[in-house]
N, C-alpha and C positions, 0 to 999 in steps of 0.2 A: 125339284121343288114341288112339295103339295100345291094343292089348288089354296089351302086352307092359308099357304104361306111358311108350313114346315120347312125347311130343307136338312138335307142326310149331311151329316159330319163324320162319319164312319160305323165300324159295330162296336156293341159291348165289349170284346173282347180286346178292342183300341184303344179302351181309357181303363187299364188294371185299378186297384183302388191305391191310392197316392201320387196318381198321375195328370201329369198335364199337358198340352200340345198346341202348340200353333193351327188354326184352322182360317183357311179365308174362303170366305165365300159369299157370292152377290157384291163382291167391294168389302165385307166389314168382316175385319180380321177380328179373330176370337181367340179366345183362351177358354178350351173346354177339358176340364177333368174332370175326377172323380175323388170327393174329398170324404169327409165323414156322414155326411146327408145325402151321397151319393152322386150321381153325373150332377153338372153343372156348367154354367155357359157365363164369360163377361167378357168383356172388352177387354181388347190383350194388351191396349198400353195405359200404362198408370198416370192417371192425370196428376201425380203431382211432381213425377220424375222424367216420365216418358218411356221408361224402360219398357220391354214387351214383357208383360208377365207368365206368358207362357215358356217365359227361357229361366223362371223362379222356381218355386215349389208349394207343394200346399204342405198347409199343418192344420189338422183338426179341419173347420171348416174356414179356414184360408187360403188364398191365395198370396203368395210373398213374394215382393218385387224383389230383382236380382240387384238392381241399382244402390239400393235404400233400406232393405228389410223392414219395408214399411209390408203390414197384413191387410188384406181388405177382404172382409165377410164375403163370403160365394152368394146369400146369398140375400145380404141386403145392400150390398157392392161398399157399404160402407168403412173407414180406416177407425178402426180404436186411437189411432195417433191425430187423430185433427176428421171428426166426423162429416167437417165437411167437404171433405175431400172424398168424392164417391165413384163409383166405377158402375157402368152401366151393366144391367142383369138381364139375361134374356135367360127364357122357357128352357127347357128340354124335357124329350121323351125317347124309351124306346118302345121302337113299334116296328115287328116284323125283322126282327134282328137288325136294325139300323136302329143307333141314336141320331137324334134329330131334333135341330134348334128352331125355335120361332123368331124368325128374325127381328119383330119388332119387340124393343123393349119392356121388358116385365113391367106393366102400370105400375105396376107397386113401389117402384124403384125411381121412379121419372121424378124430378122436381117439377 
């Protein structure tokens, strides 16, 4: 972990583009791939089913839970199928050949 609060979830060449993957780290399991807007980071299980969505797949700029084929935006964690059911969005970057998540919550996203 950066001082800043980064931590490394793997390299670029770990999230191909249409991929997705289980990531835990610090205690909060992720779902980090790379969809049409590029890497991305949310909460791997879907608040309205549970499922881990990191065991789904992306389309466009979705991720899609395996349970329910329910979609939820990368990245405004929101569902087309009932908005208010949202999925937490954290940062990413790559920096120094590691992608790497901001563990706190994208503000943008936070109710």
């Amino acid at each position: 972990m950066t001082a800043d609060g980064w931590r490394r979830v793997g390299r670029p060449e770990d999230f191909p583009a249409g991929s997705i993957r289980g990531v835990l780290t610090e205690g909060h399991r992720l779902c980090v791939g790379s969809g049409d807007d590029g890497l991305f980071a949310v909460g791997d299980t879907c608040p309205h089913a549970g499922g881990s969505l990191s065991e789904g797949m992306v389309e466009g700029r979705e991720v899609i839970c395996p349970l329910h084929a329910w979609g939820f935006d990368v990245t405004t964690g929101i569902s087309p199928e009932d908005p208010s059911c949202k999925l937490v969005v954290y940062q990413t970057r790559t920096r120094e050949n590691a992608v790497e998540v901001q563990i706190e919550p994208d503000p943008r996203t936070r109710e």
